[in-house]
N, CA and C of each residue as an Amber inpcrd file, in Angstrom:
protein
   336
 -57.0490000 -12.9150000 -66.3740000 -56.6480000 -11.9770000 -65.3600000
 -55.3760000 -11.2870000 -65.8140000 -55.3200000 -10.0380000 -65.8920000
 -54.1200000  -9.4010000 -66.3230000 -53.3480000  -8.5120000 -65.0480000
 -51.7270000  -8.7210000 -65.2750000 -51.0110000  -8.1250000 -64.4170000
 -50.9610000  -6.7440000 -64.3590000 -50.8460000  -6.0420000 -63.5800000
 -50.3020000  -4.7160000 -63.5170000 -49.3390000  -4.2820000 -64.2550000
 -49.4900000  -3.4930000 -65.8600000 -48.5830000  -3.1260000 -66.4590000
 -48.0460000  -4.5480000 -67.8730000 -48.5350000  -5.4230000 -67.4060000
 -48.1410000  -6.5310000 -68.6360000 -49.6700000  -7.3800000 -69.2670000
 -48.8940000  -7.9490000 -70.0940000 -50.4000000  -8.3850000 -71.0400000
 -50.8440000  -7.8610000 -72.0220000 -51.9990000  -7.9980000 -72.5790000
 -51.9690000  -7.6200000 -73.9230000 -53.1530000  -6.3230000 -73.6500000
 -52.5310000  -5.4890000 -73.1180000 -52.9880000  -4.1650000 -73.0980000
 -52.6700000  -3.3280000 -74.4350000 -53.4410000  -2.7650000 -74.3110000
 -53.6470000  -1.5760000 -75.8850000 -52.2880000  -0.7660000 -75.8270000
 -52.1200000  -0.5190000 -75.1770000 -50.3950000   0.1990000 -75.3270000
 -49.3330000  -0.6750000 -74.9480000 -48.2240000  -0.7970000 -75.9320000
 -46.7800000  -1.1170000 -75.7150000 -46.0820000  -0.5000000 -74.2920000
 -46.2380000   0.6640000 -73.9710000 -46.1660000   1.4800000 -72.9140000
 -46.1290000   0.5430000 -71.2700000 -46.8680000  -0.1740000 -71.0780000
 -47.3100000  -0.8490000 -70.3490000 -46.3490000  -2.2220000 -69.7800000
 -46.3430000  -3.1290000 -71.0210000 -45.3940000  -3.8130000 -71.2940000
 -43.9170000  -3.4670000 -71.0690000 -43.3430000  -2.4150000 -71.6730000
 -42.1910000  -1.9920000 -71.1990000 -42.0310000  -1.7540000 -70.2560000
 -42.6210000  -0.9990000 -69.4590000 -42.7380000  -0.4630000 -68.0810000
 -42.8110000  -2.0190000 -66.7710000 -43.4660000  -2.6600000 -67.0030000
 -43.5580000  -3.6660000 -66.1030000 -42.6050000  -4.5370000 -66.2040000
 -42.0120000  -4.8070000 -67.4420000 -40.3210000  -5.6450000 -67.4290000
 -39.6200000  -4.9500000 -66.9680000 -39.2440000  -3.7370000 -67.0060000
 -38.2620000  -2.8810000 -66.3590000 -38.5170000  -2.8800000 -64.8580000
 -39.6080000  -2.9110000 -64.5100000 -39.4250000  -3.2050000 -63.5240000
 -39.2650000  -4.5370000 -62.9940000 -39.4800000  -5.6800000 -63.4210000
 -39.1040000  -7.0770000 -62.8990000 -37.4380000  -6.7950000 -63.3160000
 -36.8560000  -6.2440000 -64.2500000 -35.5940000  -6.2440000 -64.6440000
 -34.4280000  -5.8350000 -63.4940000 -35.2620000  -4.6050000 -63.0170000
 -35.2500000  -3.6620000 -62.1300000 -35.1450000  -4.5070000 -60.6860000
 -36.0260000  -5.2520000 -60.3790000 -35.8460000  -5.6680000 -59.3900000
 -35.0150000  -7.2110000 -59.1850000 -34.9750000  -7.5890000 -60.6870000
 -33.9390000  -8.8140000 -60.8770000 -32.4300000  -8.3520000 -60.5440000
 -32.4890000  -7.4820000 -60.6510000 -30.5380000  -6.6510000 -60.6900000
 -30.4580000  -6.3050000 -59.1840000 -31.8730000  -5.5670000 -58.8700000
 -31.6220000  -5.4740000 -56.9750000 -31.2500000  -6.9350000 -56.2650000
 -31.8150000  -7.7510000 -56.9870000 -31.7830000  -9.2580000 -55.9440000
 -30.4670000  -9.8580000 -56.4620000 -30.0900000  -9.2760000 -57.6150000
 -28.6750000 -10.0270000 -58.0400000 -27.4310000  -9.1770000 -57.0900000
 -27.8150000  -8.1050000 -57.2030000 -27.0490000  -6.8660000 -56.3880000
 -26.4630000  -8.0540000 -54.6670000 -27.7950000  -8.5340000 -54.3050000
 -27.9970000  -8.6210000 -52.7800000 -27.1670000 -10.3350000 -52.9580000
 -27.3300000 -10.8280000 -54.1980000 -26.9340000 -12.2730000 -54.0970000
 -25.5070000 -12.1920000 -54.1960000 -24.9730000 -11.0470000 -54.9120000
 -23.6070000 -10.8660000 -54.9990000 -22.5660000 -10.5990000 -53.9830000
 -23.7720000  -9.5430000 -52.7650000 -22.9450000  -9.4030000 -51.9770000
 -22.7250000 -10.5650000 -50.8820000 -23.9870000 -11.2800000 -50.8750000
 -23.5940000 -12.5580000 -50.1720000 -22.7400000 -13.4400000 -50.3520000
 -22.8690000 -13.2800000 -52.0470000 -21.5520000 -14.7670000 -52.1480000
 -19.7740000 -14.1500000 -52.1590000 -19.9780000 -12.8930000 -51.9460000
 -18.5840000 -11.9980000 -51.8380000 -18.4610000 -12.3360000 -50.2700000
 -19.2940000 -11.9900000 -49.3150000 -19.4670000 -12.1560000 -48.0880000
 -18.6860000 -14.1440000 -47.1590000 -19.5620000 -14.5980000 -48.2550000
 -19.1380000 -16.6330000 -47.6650000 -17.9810000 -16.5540000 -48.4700000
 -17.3930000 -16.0800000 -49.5540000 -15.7550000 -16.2460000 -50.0160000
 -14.9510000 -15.4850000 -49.3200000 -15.3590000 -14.7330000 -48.5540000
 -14.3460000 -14.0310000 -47.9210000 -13.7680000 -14.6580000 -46.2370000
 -15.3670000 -15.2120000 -45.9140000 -15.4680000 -15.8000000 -45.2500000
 -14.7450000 -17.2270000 -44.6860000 -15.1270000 -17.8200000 -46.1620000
 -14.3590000 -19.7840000 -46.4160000 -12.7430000 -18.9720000 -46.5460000
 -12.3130000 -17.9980000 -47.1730000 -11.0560000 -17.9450000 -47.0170000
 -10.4300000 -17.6180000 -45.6710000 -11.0380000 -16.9600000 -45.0560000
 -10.7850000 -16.8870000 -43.2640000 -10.8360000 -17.9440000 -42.7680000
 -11.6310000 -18.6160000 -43.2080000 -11.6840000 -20.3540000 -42.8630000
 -10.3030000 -20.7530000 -42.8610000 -10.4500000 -20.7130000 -43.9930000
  -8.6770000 -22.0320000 -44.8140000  -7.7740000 -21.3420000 -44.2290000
  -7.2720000 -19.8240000 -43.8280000  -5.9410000 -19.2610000 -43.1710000
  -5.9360000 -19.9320000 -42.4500000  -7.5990000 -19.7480000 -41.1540000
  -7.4330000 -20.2920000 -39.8630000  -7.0130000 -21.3570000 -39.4240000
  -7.8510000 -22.6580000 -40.8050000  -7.4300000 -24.1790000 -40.4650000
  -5.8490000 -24.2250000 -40.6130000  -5.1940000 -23.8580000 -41.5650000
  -3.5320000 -23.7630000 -42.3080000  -2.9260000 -23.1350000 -40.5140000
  -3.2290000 -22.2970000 -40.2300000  -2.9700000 -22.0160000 -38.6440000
  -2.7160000 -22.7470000 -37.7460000  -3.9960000 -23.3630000 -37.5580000
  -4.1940000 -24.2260000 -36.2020000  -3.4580000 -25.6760000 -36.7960000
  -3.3790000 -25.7910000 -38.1540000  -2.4650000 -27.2210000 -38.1500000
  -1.1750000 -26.8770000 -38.2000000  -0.6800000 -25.5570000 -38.3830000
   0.5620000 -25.2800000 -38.2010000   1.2770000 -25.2580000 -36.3480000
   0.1530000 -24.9450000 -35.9070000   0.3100000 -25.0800000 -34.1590000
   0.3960000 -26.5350000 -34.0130000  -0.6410000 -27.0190000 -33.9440000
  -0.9000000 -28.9850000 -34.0500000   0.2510000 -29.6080000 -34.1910000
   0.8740000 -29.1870000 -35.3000000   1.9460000 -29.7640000 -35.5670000
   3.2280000 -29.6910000 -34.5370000   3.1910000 -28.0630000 -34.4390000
   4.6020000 -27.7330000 -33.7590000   4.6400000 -28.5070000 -32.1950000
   3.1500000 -28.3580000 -31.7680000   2.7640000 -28.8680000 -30.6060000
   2.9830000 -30.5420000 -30.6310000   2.8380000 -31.3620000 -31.4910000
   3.1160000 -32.6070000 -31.7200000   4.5580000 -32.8370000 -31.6060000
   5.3770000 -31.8340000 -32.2880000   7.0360000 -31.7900000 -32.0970000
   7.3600000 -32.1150000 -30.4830000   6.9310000 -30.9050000 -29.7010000
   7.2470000 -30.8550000 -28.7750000   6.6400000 -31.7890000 -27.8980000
   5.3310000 -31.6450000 -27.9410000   5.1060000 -33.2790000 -26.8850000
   6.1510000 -34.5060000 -27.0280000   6.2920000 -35.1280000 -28.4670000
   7.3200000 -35.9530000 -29.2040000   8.8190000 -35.9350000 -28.1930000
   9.2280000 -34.7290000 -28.2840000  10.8260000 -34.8130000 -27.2070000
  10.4160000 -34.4730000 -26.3050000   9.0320000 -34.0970000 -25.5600000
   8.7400000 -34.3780000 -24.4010000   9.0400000 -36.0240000 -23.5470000
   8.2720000 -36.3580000 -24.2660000   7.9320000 -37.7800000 -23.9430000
   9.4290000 -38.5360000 -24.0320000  10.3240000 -38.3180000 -25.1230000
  11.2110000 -38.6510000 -24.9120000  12.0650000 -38.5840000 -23.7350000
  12.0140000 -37.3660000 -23.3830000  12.8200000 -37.3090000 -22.1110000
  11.9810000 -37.4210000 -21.0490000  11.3080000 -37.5110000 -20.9890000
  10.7320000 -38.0110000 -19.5140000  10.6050000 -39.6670000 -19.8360000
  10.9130000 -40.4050000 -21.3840000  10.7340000 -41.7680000 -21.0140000
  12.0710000 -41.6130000 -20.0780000  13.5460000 -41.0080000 -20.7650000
  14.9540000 -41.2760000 -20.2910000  15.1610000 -41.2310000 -18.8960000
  14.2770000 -39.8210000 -18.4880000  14.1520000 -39.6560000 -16.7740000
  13.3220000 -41.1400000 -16.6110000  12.8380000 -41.5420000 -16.3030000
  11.6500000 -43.1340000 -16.4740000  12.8550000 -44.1600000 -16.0870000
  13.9140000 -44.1350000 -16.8480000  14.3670000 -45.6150000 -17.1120000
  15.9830000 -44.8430000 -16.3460000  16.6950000 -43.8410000 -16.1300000
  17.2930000 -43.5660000 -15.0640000  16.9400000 -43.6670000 -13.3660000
  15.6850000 -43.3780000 -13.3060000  15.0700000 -43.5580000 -12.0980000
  14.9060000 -45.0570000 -11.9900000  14.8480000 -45.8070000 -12.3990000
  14.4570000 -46.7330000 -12.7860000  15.8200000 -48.2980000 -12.0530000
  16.8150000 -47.9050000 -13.1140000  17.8970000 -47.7740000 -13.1670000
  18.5970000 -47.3600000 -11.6630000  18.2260000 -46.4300000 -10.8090000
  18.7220000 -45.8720000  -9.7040000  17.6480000 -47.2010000  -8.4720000
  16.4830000 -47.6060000  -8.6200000  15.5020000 -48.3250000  -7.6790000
  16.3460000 -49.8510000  -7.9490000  16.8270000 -50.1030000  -8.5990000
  17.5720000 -51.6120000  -9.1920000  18.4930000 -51.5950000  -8.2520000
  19.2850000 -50.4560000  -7.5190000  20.6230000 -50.2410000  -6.8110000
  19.8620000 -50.2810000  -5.4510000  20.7320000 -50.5190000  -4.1810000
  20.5910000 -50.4480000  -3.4400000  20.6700000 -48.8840000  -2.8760000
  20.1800000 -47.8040000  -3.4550000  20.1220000 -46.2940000  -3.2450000
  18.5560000 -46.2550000  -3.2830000  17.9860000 -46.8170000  -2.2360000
  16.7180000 -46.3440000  -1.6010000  16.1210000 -45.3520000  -1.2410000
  17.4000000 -44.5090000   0.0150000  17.2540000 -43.4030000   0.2170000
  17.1880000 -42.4670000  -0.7460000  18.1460000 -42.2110000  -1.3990000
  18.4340000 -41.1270000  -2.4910000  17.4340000 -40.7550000  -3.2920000
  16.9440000 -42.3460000  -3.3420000  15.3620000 -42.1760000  -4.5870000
  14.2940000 -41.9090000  -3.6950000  13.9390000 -42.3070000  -2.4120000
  12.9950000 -41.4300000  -1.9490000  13.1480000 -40.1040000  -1.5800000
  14.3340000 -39.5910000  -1.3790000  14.7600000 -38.2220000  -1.7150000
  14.2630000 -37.4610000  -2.7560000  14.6870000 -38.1490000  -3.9220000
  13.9560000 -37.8600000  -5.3620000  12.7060000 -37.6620000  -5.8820000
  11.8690000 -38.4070000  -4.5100000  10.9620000 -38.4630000  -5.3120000
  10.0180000 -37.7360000  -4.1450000  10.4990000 -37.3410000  -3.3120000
   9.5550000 -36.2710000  -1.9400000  10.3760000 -34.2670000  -2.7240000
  11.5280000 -34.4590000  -3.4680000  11.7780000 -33.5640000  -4.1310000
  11.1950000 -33.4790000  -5.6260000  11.1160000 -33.9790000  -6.3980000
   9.7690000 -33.5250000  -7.3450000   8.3620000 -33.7120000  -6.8870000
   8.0050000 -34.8810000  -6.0660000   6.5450000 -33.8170000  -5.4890000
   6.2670000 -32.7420000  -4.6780000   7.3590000 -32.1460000  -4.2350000
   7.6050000 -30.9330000  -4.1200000   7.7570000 -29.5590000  -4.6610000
   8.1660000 -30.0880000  -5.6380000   8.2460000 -29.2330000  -7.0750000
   7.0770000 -29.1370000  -7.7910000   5.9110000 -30.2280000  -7.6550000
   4.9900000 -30.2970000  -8.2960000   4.2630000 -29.6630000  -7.6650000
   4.3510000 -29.5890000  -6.0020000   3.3720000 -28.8410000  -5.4500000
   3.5000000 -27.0330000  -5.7950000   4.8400000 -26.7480000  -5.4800000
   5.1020000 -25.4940000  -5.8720000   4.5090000 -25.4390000  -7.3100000
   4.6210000 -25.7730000  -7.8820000   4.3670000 -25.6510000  -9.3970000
   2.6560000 -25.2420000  -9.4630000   2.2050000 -26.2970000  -8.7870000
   0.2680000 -26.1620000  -8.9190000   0.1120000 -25.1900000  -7.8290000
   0.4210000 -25.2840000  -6.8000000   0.3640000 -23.3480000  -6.0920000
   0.8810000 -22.0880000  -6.4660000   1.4560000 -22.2950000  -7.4770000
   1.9660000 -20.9950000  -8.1610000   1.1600000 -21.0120000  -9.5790000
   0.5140000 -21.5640000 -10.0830000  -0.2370000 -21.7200000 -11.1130000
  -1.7300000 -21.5000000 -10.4440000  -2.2240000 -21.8300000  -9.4270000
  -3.2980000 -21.3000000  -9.1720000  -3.7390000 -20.5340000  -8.2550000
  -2.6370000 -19.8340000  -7.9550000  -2.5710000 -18.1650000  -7.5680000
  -2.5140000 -16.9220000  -8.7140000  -2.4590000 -17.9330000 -10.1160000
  -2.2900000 -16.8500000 -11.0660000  -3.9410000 -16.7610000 -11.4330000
C-alpha cells in the first residue's frame, strides 16, 4: 500500500514533496509546542512570585500575631493579678467595659 506522495514511485518528485510536507507540518506542531511551553514558564514563574508573596505576608502576619499574643498574655496575667486583690468591683467594671467594646466593635464591623 503506498502513501500519498511517498514510496517508491517513479519520480523523486513525489518523495520530496511528501517530506516537506510532514517537515512542514513537524515545524507547525513544534511552532504550537513552543508556544505552550513559553506559556507554563511564564506561568510557573507567576507561580514562584506569588508563593515568595504570600510567604512574605505569612511571615509578617506570624510577627504580628507573635506580639499579639504577647500582650494580651501581659493583659491575662495583670487582670489576673488585679482578681488576687480584693478589687472585685473595679474588675467587673473591666470586664462589662471591654465587652462593651467588643460589642461596639462587632456592630460596627457588621454594618460595614
Amino acid at each position: 500500500m503506498r502513501r500519498a506522495g511517498l514510496g517508491e514511485g517513479s519520480s523523486g518528485n513525489y518523495v520530496a514533496s511528501g517530506y516537506s510536507v510532514y517537515e512542514e507540518e513537524n515545524e507547525h506542531l513544534q511552532e504550537g509546542l513552543r508556544a505552550k511551553v513559553t506559556a507554563l514558564k511564564s506561568l510557573s514563574i507567576d507561580i514562584g512570585t506569588e508563593v515568595k508573596y504570600q510567604n512574605k505576608m505569612l511571615n509578617e502576619m506570624d510577627t504580628d500575631f507573635d506580639s499579639t499574643g504577647g500582650l494580651l498574655g501581659a493583659t491575662i496575667g495583670r487582670v489576673k493579678q488585679l482578681s488576687r486583690g480584693s478589687q472585685t468591683k473595679l474588675l467587673c467594671y473591666m470586664l462589662l467595659f471591654c465587652f462593651f467594646v467588643f460589642f461596639v466593635l462587632y456592630w460596627f464591623i457588621k454594618l460595614r
